[in-house]
C-alpha positions in Angstrom: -26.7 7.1 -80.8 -26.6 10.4 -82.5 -29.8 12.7 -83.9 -30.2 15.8 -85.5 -33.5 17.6 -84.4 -34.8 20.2 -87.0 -37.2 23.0 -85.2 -36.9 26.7 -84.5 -33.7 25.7 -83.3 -31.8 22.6 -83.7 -30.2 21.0 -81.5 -28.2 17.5 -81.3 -29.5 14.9 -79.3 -27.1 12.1 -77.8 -28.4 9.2 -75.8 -24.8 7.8 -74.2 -21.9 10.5 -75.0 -20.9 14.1 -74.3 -20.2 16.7 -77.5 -17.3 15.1 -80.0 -18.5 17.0 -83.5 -18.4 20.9 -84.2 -21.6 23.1 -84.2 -22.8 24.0 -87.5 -23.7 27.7 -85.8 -23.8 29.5 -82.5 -26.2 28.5 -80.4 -26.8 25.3 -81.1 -27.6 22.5 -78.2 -26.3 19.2 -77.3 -28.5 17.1 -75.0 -27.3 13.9 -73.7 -30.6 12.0 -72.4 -28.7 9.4 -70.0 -27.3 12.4 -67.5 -29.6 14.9 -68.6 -27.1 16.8 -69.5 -26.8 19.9 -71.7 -24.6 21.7 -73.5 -23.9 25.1 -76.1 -22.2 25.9 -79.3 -20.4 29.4 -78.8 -18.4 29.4 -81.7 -18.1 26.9 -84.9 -15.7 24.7 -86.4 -13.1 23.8 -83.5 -14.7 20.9 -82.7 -15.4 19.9 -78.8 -13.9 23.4 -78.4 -17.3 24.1 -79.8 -19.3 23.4 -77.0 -19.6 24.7 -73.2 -21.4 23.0 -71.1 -24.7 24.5 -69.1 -23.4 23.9 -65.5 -26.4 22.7 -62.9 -28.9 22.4 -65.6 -30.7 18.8 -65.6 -33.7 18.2 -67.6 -36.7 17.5 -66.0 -38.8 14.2 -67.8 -41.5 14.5 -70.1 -44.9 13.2 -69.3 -44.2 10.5 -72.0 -41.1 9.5 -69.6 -42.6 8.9 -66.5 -43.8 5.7 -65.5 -47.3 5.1 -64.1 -49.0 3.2 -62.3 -52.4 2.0 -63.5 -53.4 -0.8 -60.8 -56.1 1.4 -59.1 -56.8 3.6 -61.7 -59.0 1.5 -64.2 -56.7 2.7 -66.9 -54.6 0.9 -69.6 -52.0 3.8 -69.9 -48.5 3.0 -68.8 -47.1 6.5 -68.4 -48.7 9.8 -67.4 -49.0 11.2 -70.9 -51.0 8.1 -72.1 -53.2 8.4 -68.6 -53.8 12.3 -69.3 -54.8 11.5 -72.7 -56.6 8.7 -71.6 -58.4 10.6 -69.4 -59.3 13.6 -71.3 -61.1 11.4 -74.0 -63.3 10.5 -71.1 -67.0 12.6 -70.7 -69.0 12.6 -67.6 -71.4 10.6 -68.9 -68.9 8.1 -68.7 -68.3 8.6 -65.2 -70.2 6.7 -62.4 -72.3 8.3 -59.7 -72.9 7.3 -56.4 -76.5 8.4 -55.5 -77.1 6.3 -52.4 -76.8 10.0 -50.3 -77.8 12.5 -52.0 -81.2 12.0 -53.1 -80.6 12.1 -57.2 -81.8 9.2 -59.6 -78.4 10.0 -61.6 -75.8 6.8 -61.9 -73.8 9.4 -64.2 -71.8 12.8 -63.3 -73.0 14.2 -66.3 -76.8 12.9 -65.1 -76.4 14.2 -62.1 -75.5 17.8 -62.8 -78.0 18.0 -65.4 -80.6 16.8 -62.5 -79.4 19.3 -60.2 -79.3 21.7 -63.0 -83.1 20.8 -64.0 -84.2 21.2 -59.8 -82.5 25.0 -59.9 -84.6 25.6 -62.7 -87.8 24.4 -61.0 -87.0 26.3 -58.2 -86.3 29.8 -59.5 -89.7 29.1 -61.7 -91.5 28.3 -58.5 -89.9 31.8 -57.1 -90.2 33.5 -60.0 -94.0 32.5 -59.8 -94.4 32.7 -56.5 -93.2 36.9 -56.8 -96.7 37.1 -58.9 -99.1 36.0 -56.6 -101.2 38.5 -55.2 -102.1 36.8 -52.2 -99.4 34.2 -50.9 -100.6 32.6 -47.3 -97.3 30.5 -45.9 -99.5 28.4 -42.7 -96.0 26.7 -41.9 -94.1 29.4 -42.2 -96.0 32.3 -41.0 -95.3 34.3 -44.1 -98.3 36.7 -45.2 -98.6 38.7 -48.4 -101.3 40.8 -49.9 -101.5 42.8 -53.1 -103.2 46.0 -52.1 -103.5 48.0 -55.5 -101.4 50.3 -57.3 -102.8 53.0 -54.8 -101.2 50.9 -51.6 -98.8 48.3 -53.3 -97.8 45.2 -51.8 -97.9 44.8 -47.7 -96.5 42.2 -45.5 -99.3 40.5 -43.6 -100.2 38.8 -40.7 -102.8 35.5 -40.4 -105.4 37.4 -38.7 -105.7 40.6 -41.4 -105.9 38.3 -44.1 -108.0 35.7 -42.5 -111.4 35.7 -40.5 -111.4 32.7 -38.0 -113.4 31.7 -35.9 -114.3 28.7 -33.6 -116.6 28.9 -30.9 -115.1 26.3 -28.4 -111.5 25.3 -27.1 -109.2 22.9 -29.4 -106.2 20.6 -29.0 -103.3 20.4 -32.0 -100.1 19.2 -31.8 -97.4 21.5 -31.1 -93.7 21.7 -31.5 -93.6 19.3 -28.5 -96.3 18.1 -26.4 -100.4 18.2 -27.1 -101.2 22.0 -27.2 -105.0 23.4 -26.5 -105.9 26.9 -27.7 -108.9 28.7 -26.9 -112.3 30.2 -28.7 -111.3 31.6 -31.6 -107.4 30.7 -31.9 -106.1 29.0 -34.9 -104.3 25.6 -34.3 -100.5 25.5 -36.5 -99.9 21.9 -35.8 -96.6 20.0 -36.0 -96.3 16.3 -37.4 -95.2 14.3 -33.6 -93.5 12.0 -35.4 -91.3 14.4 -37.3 -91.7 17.5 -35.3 -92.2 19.3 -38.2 -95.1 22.1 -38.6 -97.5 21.3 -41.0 -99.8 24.4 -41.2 -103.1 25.3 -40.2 -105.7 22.5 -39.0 -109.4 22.8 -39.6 -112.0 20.7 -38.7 -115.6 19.8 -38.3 -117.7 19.9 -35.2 -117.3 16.8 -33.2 -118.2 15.7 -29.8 -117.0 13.0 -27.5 -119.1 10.7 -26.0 -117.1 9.4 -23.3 -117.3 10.8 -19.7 -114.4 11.7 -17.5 -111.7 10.7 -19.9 -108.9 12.0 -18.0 -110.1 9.6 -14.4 -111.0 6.4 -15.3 -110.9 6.1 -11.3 -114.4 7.4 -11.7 -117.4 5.3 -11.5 -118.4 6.2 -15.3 -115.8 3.7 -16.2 -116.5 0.0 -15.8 -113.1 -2.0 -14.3 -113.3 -5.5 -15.7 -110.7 -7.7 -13.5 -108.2 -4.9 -12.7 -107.4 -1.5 -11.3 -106.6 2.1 -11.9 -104.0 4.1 -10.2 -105.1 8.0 -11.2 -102.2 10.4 -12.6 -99.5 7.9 -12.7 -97.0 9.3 -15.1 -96.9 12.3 -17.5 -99.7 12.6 -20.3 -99.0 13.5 -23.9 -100.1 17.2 -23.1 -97.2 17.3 -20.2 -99.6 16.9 -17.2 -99.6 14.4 -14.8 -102.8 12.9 -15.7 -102.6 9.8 -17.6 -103.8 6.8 -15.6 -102.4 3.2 -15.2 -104.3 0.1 -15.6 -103.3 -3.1 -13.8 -104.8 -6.1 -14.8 -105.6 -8.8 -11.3 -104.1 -12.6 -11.2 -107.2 -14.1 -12.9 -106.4 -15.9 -16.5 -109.0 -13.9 -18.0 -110.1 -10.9 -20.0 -109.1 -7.7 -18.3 -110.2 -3.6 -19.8 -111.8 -0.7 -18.7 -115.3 0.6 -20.5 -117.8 2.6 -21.0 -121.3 1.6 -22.5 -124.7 3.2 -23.1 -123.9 5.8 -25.6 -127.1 6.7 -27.8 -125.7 5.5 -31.7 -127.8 6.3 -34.8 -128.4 3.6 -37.4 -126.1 2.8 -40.0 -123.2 5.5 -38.7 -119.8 5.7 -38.4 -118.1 6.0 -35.4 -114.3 6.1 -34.5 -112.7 5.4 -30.9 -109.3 6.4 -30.1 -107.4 6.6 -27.2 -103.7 7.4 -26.0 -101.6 4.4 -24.7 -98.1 3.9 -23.4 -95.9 0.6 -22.5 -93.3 0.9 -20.1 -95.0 -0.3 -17.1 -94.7 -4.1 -17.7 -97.3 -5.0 -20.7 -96.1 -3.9 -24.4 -99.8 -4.9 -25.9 -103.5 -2.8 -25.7 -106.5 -3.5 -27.9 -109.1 -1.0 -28.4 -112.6 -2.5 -29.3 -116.2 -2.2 -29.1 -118.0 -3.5 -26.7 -122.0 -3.1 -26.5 -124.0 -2.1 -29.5 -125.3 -3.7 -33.1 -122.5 -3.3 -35.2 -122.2 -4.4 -39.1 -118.8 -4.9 -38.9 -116.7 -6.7 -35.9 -114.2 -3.7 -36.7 -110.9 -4.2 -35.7 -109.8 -6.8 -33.6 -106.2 -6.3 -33.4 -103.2 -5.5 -31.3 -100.9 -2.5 -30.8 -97.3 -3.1 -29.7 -96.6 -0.6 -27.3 -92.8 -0.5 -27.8 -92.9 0.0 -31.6 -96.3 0.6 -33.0 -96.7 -2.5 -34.7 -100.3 -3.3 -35.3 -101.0 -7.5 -35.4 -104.1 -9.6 -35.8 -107.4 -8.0 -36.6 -107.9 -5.7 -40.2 -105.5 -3.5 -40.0 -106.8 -1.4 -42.9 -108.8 1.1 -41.1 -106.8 1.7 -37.7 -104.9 4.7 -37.5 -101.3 4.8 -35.2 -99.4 8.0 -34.3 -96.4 7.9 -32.3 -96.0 10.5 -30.0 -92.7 11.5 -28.1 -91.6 9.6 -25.0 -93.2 6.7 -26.0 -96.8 7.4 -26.3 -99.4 6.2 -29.2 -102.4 7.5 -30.0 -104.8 4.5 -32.1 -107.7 4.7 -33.5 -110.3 3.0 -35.2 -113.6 3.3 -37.1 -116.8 0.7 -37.1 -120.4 1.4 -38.4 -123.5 0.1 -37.3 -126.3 -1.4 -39.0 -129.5 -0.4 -39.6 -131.3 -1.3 -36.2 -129.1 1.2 -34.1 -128.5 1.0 -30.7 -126.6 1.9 -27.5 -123.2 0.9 -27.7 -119.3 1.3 -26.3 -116.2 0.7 -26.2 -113.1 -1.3 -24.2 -109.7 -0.6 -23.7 -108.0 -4.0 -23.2 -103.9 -4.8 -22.2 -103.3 -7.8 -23.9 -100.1 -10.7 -24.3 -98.9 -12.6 -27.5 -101.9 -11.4 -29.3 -104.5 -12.2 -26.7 -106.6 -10.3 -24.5 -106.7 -13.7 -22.2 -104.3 -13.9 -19.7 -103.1 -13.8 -16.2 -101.7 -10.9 -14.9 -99.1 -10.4 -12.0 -101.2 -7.4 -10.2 -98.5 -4.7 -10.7 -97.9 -4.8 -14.3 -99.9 -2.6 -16.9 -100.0 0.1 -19.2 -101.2 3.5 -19.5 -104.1 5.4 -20.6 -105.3 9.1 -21.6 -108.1 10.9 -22.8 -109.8 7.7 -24.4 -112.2 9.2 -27.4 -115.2 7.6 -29.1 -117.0 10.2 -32.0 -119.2 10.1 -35.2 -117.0 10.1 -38.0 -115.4 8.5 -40.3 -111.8 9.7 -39.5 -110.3 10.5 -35.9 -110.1 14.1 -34.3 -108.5 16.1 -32.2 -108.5 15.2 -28.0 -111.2 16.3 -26.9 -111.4 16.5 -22.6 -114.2 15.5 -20.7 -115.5 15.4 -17.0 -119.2 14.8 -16.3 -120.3 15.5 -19.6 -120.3 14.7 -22.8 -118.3 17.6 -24.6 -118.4 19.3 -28.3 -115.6 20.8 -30.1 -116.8 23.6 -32.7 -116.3 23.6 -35.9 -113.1 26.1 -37.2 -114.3 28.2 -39.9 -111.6 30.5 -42.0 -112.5 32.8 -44.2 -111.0 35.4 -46.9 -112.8 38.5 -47.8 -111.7 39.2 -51.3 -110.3 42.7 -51.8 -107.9 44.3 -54.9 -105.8 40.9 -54.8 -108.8 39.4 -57.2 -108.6 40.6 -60.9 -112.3 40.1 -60.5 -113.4 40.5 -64.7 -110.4 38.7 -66.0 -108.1 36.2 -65.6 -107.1 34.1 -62.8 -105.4 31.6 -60.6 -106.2 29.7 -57.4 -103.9 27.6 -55.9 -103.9 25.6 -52.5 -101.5 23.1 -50.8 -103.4 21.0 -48.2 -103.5 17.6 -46.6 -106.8 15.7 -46.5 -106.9 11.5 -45.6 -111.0 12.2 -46.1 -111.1 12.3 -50.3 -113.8 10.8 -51.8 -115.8 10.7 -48.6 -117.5 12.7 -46.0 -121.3 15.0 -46.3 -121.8 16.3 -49.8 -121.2 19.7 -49.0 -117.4 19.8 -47.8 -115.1 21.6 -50.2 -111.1 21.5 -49.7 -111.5 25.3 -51.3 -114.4 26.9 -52.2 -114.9 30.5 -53.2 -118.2 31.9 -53.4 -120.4 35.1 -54.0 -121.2 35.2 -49.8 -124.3 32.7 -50.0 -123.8 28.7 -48.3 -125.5 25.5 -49.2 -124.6 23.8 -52.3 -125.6 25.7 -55.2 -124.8 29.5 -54.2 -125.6 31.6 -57.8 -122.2 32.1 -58.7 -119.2 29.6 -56.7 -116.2 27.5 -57.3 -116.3 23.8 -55.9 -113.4 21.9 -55.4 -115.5 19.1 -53.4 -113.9 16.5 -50.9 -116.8 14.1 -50.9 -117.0 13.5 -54.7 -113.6 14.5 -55.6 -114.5 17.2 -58.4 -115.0 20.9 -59.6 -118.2 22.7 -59.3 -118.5 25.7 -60.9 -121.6 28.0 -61.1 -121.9 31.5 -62.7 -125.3 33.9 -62.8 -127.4 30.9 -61.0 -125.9 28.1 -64.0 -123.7 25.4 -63.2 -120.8 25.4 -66.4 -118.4 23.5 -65.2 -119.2 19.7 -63.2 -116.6 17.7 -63.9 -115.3 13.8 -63.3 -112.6 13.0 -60.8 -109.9 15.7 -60.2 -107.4 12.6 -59.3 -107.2 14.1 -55.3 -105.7 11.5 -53.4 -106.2 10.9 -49.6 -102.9 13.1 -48.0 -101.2 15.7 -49.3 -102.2 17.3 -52.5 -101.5 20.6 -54.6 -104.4 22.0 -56.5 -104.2 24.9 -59.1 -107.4 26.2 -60.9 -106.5 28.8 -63.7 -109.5 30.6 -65.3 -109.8 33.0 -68.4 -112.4 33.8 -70.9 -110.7 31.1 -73.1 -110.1 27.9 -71.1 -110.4 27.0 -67.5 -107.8 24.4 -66.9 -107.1 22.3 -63.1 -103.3 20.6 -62.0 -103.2 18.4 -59.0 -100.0 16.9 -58.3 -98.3 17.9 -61.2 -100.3 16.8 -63.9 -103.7 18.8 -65.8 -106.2 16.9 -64.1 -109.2 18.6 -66.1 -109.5 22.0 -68.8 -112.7 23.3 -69.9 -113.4 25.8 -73.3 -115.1 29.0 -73.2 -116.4 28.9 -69.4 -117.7 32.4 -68.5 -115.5 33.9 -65.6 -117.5 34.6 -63.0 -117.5 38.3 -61.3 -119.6 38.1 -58.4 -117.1 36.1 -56.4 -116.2 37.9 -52.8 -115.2 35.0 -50.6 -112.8 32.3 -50.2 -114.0 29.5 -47.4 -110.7 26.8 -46.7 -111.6 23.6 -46.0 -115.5 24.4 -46.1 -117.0 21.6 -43.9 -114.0 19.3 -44.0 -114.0 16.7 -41.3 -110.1 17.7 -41.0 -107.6 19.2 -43.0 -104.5 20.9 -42.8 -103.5 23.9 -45.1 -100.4 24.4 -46.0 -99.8 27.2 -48.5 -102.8 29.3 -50.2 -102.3 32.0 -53.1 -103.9 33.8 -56.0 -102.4 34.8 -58.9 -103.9 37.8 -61.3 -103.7 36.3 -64.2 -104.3 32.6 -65.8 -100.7 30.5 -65.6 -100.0 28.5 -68.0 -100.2 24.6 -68.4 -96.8 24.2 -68.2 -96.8 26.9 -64.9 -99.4 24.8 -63.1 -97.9 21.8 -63.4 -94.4 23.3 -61.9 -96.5 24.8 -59.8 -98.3 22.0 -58.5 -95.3 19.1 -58.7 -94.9 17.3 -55.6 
């Protein structure tokens, strides 16, 4: 078969046979499709004379002649054209997604890209915001900024010259590896143990520890019910070699060390702890009271020393952190009822969920720096010898300088951990900034409290602002409080939590207290901006 192809220039098409007709004008092509073959008119009207042939020249398929394979492709087309056009009609939103490693919620390309397109835009708001603050306080990082005026600009900071701290005893915190202790006056930057990760800056409320020599339970203070201690046996969470071992005796019995005869105040909290370690034969311990008149039998459970599983008992109000090279530190909290009395505690191995059983006199498992204290949530180690010994309460504090726009508008913001929301004294604020003067009602202060879970604001000696629940939850939060003659408006977690019309900015304020009487928390990031953000800006701000 013969065609004639009309275009910018003709040529003659020929699916089986080589030129036999004369070109109608120089220049005009023959193409036989079976060889590829391909030939030109130069001249006209001689017939094959007509036509020379192009020597080496094959033609190379079209898209529409090549064959392809659809079997793995999901397509219908049958050649490559078809599959191009097949797949250009195709959008990424058509196109699944494989989130199981990356972290996105997107099943679609097209979802996907516009989620990582919506988290770069968070971001460089977050930056963009964080560039205003005149204060920014970085407790994981160690970064430190400070507005000084137009006069000075902005300076790079360190903790100490933007912070007053003080503490007028040693501490312990967890460091980037083992159990750290710092002395008077020295911040604690604590690490999570389990992840290793710095958290920021601890603070925490008084405390003391009633137990006596909680590094030697060799020593007579402690009571050795059917077994023994061997002192210093292996390598305590701190890195010394002074964690004991306690091996139960042969006797089918109870076996635990105590201590009894601490002075307890009627209907009070109190929360034991301890550090305990497997690997020497016995993978259970229970820690439980032991004397006293309790309301509550507390917890009456079991710790798995190999994996930190808690069994039996309420677990609801014990509290497991695993430690590196295999340690656990568990605790628990009981209160007493209204009589009061002298009470204690036991530290107990145990087997299949029972204190009861016989031992084999060489198997047992280890014990450090066991820890009984008012409160309703565990503290840091605290050592003892002879004596019963207090930790000091950390107190840190911002004087207020040219970083405040002090008439005006305003922005607070604070990132912190607290597991004590909605409980503790009345008078313990996750941030509080005042005009110098404690107590509660100071003439002019700003109350974010822990115990009620609220704002308290007071200006000129009137409070104007007491509102419901801020929706803190126990753990980590992020708090923003934005005030301006206008509105006053609070985010927590993403979300406007409270806002308040026409509240009278206060100008009297000169100090900012973190963590004002908190039992513990940990501050993360702290910052003021000079002017009030935005609804939308506090809840970018704030997201989790």
């Amino acid at each position: 078969m013969v065609t004639k192809v009309k275009g910018a220039s003709s040529h003659i098409v020929s699916e089986t046979k080589d030129p036999d007709i004369s070109a109608e004008f120089i220049g005009q092509t023959w193409v036989r499709t079976d060889t590829d073959s391909v030939w030109v008119s130069t001249s006209v009207g001689t017939g094959v004379a007509d036509w020379s042939a192009l020597e080496g020249t094959v033609l190379q398929p079209t898209a529409l002649q090549i064959e392809y394979d659809n079997a793995d492709s999901n397509l219908a087309a049958t050649n490559v054209k078809a599959a191009l056009d097949e797949l250009d009609a195709v959008t990424a939103s058509d196109i699944p997604y494989d989130n199981a490693t990356s972290g996105l919620t997107a099943t679609s390309v097209n979802a996907a890209i516009d989620e990582v397109d919506a988290t770069i835009d968070e971001a460089q708001t977050r930056e963009a915001l964080l560039a205003e603050a005149t204060l920014y306080s970085d407790f994981v990082t160690g970064k430190y900024r400070t507005w000084g005026g137009i006069s000075s600009g902005e300076t790079s900071d360190t903790f100490g010259s933007q912070y007053t701290f003080t503490r007028s005893s040693d501490a312990t915190g967890y460091g980037a590896g083992d159990l750290e202790t710092v002395t008077t006056d020295q911040p604690r930057f604590v690490y999570n143990p389990e992840t290793g990760k710095r958290e920021g800056l601890l603070i925490e409320e008084q405390r003391t520890n009633l137990v006596l020599w909680n590094e030697d339970l060799s020593n007579a203070a402690w009571n050795k019910v059917r077994g023994s201690v061997t002192s210093n046996a292996t390598t305590a969470p701190n890195g010394t070699q002074t964690a004991d071992l306690f091996v139960p005796d042969t006797s089918n019995n109870s076996h635990f060390v105590s201590q009894a005869n601490f002075t307890l105040d009627a209907n009070t909290t109190y929360r034991r702890a301890t550090f305990v370690k497997g690997g020497a034969g016995i993978d259970q311990a229970a820690v439980r009271v032991g004397s006293g008149s309790w309301s509550d039998i507390g917890w009456n459970g079991y710790l798995n020393l190999n994996t930190g599983e808690l069994t039996g008992g309420d677990p609801d109000d014990v509290e497991v952190i695993a430690l590196p090279n295999g340690w656990f530190r568990v605790s628990s909290a009981q209160t007493t009822d209204g009589t009061g009395a002298n009470g204690g505690f036991l530290i107990a191995p145990a087997q299949n969920d029972s204190v009861t059983f016989a031992g084999d006199g060489v198997s047992g498992i280890y014990i450090w720096r066991p820890q009984f204290e008012e409160g309703e949530t565990v503290s840091s180690s605290i050592k003892t010898e002879g004596s019963q010994v207090t930790r000091a309460a950390d107190d840190c504090i911002r004087t207020l300088g040219s970083e405040l726009n002090a008439n005006g508008s305003r922005t607070w913001f604070v990132d912190f951990y607290n597991n004590q929301i909605g409980v503790g004294s009345v008078i313990s604020d996750v941030l509080r900034i005042d005009d110098g003067a404690l107590g509660g009602f100071p003439d002019d202060v700003i109350r974010v409290r822990q115990s009620v879970n609220d704002l308290l604001v007071r200006v000129g000696g009137v409070s104007v602002i007491d509102s419901g629940s801020l929706g803190l939850t126990p753990g980590r939060n992020k708090l923003a409080l934005s005030e301006s003659q206008d509105q006053t408006v609070v985010a927590v977690n993403g979300t406007i939590a409270a806002q308040f019309e026409n509240i009278p900015v206060s100008s009297d304020l000169n100090t900012m207290r973190l963590a004002y009487q908190c039992a513990r928390q940990i501050e993360v990031n702290t910052r003021i901006y000079p002017r009030a953000l935005t609804a939308a800006e506090l809840q970018e701000l704030t997201a989790p």
